[in-house]
N, C-alpha and C positions, 0 to 999 in steps of 0.2 A: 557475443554480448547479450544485449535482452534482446529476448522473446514477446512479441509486441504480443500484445492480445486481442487479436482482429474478430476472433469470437463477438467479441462486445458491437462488432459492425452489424453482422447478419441480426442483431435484436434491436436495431433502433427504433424501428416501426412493430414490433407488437409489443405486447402485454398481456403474456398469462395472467391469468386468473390468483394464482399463489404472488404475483407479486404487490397485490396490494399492503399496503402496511409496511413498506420500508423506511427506515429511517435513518437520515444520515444524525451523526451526531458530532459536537463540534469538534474541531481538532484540538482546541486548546483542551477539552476538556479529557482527550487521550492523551497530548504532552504532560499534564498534569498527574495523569496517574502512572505514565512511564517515569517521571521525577519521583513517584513514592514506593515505586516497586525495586525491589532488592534481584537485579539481574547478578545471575552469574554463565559463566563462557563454558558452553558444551563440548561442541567438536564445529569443525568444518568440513566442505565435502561441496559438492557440487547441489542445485537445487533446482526443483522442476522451474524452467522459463530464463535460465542461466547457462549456456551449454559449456562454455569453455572456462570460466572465471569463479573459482570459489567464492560460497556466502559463508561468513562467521553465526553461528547458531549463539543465542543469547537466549537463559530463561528465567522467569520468574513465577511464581504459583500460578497465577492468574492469566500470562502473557508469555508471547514468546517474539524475537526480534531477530532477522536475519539479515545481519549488516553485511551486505552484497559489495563483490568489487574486495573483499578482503584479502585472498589472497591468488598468486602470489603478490607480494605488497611493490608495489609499484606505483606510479601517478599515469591512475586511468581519464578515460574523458567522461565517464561518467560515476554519479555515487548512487546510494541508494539504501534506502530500507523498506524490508517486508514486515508490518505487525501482524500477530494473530493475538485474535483474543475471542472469546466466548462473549464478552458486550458489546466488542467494536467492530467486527467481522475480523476481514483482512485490509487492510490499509495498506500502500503503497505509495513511497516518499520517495521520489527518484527525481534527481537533476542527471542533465549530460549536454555536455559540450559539441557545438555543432556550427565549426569554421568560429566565426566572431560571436555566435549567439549560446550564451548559456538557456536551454531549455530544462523548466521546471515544472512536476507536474504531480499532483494529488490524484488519486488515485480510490475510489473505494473499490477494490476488485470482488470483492463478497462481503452481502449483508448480514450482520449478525444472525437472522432471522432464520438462514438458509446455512449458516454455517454453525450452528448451535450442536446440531446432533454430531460433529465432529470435532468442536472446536471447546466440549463440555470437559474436561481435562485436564490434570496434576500436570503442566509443560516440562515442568522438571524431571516426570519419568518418562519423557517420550525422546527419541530420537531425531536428528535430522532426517533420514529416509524415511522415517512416517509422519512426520510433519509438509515433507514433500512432494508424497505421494498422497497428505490430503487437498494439498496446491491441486496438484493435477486432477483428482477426481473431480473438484469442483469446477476446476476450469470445462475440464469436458459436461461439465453437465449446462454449458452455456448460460447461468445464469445472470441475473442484468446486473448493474455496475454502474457507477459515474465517475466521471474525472474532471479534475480543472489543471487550464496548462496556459501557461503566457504566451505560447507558440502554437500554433496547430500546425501541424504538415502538411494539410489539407485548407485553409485559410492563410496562414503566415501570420493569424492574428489571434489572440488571446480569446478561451472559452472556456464552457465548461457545459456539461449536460448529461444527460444519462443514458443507457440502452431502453429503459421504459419510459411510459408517463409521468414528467415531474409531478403532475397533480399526483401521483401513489405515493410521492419519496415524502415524507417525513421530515422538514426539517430543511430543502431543496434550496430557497430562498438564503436564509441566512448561511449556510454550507459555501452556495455559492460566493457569497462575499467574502466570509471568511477565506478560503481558499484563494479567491481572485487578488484577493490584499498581497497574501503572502507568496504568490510564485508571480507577483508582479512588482515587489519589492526588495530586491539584491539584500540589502540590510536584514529586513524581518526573516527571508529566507533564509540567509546562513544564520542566523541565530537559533531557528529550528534547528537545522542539521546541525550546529554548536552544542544544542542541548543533549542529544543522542547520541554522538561522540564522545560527549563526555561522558555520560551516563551511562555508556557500555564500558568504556576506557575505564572506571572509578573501580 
């Protein structure tokens, strides 16, 4: 199933130097431009931080979307999407099921800023294996990240926060709310994941 990304542990307590200047930016305002982009379905195939369960590859000029969990098609306990894009970094929209508690959780796993020289790119002439081996380069190069999640494994209680100094993130404050709204909201939540379903599905 997934590939937790524990990396983002070992950085809680520092703060290079390069990470000043991150910026979250809102999620509404990447569903909005996922609504205006013109996705079309690549290939599928397996993806860095997925070991057993293919992702569907999805792309558009600008973005690229790897609707995870796709096959084989079945009713898994969890869903998920990876965005990439050169404005937004990588984004990570993943729910999954765990006993009676559905667990939701936002995700920025890289900042546009850090993923620029990779992520600067025609998505429609690139492939899944090099989309996914630039997951992984970035992954390995540990750098910082936030997430927000209605569950912690670690608390049992709803959070959010980064691998660096919120004072460096950009934006931290309102991210956090927005995010806390929406994976603490059953309703608002699947309406996310409604938007992206359809929007890959059209």
């Amino acid at each position: 199933m997934k590939r937790y990304f524990t990396g983002f542990l070992l950085l809680l307590y520092l703060t290079p130097a390069w990470s000043q200047d991150l910026e979250l930016r809102p999620i509404k305002d990447l569903v909005s431009e996922i609504e205006k982009s013109e996705f079309t379905y690549k290939e599928t195939g397996l993806v860095f931080g997925y070991f057993s369960i293919h992702s569907c590859l999805y792309v558009a000029p600008g973005m690229a979307i790897f609707k995870n969990y796709c096959f084989p098609k079945k009713n898994y306990s969890a869903r998920g999407f990876t965005i990439l894009s050169a404005k937004y970094g990588i984004v990570e929209i993943y729910q999954e099921k765990i006993d009676s508690l559905t667990k939701r959780d936002i995700t920025q796993l890289e900042f546009d800023r850090l993923t620029l020289p990779y992520l600067n790119l025609n998505f429609p002439d690139t492939t899944l294996g090099e989309l996914s081996s630039i997951i992984e380069t970035l992954y390995n190069q540990y750098n910082p990240g936030c997430w927000s999640t209605n569950w912690s494994a670690y608390t049992h209680l709803p959070e959010a926060n980064c691998t660096t100094a919120a004072g460096n993130v950009t934006g931290f404050s309102s991210w956090v709310q927005e995010t806390q709204d929406l994976t603490g909201n059953e309703q608002s939540w699947n309406a996310l994941l409604d938007i992206l379903e359809k929007k890959l599905d059209s």
